[in-house]
N, CA, C and O atoms as a DFTB+ gen file, in Angstrom:
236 C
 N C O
     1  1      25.101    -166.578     163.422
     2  2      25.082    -166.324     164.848
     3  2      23.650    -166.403     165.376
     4  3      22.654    -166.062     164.740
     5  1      23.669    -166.876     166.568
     6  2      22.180    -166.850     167.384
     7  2      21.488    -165.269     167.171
     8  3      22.282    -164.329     167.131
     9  1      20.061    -164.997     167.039
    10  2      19.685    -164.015     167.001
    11  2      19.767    -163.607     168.226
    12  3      20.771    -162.926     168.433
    13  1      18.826    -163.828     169.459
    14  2      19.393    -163.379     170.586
    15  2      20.715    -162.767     170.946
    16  3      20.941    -161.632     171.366
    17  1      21.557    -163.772     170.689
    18  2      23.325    -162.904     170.897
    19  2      23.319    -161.338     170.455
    20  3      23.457    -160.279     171.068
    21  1      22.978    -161.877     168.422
    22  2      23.330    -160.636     168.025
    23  2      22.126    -159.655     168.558
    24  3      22.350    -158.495     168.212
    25  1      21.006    -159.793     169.247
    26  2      19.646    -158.641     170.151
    27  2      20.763    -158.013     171.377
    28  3      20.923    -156.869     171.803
    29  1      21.337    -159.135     171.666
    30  2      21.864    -158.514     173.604
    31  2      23.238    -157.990     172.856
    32  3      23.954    -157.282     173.564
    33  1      23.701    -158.253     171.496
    34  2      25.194    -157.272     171.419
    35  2      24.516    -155.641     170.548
    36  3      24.913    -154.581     171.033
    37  1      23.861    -155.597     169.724
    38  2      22.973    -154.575     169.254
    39  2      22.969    -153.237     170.761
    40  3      23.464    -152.111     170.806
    41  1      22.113    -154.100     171.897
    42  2      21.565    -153.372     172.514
    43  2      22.720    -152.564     173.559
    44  3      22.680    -151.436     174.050
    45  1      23.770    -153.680     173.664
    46  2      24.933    -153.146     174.658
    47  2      25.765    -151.937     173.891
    48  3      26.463    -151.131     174.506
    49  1      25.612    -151.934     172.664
    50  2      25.877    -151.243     171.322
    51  2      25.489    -150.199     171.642
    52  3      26.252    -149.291     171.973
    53  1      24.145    -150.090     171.615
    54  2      23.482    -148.792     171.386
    55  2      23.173    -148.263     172.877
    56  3      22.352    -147.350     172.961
    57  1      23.742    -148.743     174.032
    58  2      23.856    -148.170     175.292
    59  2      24.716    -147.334     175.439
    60  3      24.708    -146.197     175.910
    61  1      25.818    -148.252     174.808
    62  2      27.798    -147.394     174.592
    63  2      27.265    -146.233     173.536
    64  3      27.659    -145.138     173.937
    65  1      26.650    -146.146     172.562
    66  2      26.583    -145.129     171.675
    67  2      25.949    -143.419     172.354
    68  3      26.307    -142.247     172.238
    69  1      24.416    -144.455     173.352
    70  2      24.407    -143.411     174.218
    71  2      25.186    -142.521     175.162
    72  3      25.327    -141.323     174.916
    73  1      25.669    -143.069     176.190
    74  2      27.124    -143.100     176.985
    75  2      27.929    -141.650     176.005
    76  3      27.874    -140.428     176.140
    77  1      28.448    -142.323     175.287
    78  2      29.413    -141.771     174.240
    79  2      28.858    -140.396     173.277
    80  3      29.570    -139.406     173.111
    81  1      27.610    -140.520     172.747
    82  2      27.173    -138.951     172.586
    83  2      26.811    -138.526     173.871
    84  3      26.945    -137.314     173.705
    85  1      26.429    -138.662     175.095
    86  2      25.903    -138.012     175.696
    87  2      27.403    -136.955     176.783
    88  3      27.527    -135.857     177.325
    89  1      28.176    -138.152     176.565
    90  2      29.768    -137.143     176.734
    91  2      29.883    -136.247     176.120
    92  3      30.013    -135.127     176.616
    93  1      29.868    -136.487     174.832
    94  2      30.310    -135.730     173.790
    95  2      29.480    -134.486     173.407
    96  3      30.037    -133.622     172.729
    97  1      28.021    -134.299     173.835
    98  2      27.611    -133.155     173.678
    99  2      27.436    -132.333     175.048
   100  3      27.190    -131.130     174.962
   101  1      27.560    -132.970     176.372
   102  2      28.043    -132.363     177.367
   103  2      29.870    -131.967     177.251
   104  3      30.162    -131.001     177.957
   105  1      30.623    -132.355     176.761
   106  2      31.769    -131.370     176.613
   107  2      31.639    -130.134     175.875
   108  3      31.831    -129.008     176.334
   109  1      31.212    -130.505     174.397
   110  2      30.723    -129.538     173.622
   111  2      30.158    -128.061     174.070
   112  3      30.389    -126.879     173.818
   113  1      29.037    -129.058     175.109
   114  2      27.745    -127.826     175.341
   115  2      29.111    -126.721     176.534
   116  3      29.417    -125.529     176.509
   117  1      29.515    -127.746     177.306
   118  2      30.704    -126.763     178.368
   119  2      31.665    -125.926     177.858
   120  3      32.196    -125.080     178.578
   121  1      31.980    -126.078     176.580
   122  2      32.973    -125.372     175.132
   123  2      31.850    -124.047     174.827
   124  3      32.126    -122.903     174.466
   125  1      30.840    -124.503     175.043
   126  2      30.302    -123.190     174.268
   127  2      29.748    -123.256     173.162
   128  3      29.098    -122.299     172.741
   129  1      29.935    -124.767     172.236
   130  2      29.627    -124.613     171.122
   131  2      28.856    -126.161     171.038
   132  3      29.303    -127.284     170.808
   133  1      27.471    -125.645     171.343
   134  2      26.865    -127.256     171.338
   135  2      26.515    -127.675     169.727
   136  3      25.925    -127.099     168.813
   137  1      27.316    -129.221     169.896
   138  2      27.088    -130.287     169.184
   139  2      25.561    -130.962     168.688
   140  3      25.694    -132.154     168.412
   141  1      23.967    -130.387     168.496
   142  2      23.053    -130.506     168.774
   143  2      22.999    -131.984     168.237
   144  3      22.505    -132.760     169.055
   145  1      23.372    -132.516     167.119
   146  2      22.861    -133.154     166.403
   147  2      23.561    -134.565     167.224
   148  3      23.301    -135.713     166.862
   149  1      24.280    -134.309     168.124
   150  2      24.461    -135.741     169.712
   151  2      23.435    -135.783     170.257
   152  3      22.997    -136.933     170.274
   153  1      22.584    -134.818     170.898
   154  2      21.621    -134.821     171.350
   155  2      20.528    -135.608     170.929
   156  3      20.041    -136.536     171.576
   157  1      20.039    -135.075     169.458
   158  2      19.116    -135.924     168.538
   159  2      19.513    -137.182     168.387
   160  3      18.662    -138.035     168.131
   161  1      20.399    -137.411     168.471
   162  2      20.950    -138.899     168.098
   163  2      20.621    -139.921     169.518
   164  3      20.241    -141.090     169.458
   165  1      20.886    -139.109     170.807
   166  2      20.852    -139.716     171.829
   167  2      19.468    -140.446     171.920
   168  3      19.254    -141.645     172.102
   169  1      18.316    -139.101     171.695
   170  2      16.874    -139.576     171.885
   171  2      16.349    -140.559     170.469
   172  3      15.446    -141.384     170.614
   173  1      16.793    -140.425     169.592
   174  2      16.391    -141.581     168.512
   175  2      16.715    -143.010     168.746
   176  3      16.024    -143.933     168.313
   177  1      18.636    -143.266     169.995
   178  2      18.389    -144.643     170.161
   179  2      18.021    -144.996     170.972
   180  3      17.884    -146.188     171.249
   181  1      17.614    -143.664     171.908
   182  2      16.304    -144.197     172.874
   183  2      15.364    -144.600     172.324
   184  3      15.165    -145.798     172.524
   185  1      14.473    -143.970     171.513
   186  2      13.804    -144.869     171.259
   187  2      13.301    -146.098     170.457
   188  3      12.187    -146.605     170.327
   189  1      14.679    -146.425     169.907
   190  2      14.910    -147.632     168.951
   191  2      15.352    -148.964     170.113
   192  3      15.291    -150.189     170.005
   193  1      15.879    -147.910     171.399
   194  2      16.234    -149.178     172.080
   195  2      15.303    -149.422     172.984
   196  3      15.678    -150.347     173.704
   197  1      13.839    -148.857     173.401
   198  2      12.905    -149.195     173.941
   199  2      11.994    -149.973     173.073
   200  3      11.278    -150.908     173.432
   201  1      12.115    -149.448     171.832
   202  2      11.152    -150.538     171.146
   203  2      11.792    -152.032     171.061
   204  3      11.127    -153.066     170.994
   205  1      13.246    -151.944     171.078
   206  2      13.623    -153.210     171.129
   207  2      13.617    -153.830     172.611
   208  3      13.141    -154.965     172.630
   209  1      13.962    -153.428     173.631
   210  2      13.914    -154.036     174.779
   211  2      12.386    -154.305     175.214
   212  3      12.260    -155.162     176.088
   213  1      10.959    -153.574     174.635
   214  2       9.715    -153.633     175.690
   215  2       8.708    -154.440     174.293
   216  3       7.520    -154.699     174.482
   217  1       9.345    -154.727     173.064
   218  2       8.468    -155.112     172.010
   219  2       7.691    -156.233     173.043
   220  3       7.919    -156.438     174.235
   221  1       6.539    -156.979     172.007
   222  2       5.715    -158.312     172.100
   223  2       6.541    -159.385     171.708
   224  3       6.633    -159.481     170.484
   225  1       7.056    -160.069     172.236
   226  2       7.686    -161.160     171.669
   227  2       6.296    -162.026     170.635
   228  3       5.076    -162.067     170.795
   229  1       6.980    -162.470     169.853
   230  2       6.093    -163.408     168.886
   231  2       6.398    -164.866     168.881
   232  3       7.577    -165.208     168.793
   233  1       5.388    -165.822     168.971
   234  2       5.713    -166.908     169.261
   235  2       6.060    -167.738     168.140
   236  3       6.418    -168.901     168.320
C-alpha cells in the first residue's frame, strides 16, 4: 500500500481512538469511578499524533 494512504488511515485511527477514550472516561468519570488510564492514553496519542502530523518532511 502507498505510505501516505497508510499516514492519512493511521491518523484518522488515532483521532477515532481519541473520540472513543475520551467518551469513555467522561462516562466513567460521571459513574463515579474514573477510568484514569483513558485519560493517559488520550494524551500519549496526542502526542504521537502531533509528531506525526507537524514532523519535517524528508526529501
Amino acid at each position: 500500500m502507498n505510505p501516505r494512504l497508510l499516514q492519512r488511515i493511521g491518523v484518522v485511527g488515532g483521532f477515532l481512538l481519541i473520540f472513543l477514550a475520551t467518551s469513555e472516561f467522561l462516562r466513567s468519570y460521571r459513574l463515579g469511578e474514573p477510568k484514569w488510564m483513558y485519560l493517559v492514553m488520550i494524551f500519549g496519542m496526542a502526542i504521537v499524533l502531533t509528531s506525526t502530523l507537524f514532523r519535517k518532511r524528508r526529501k
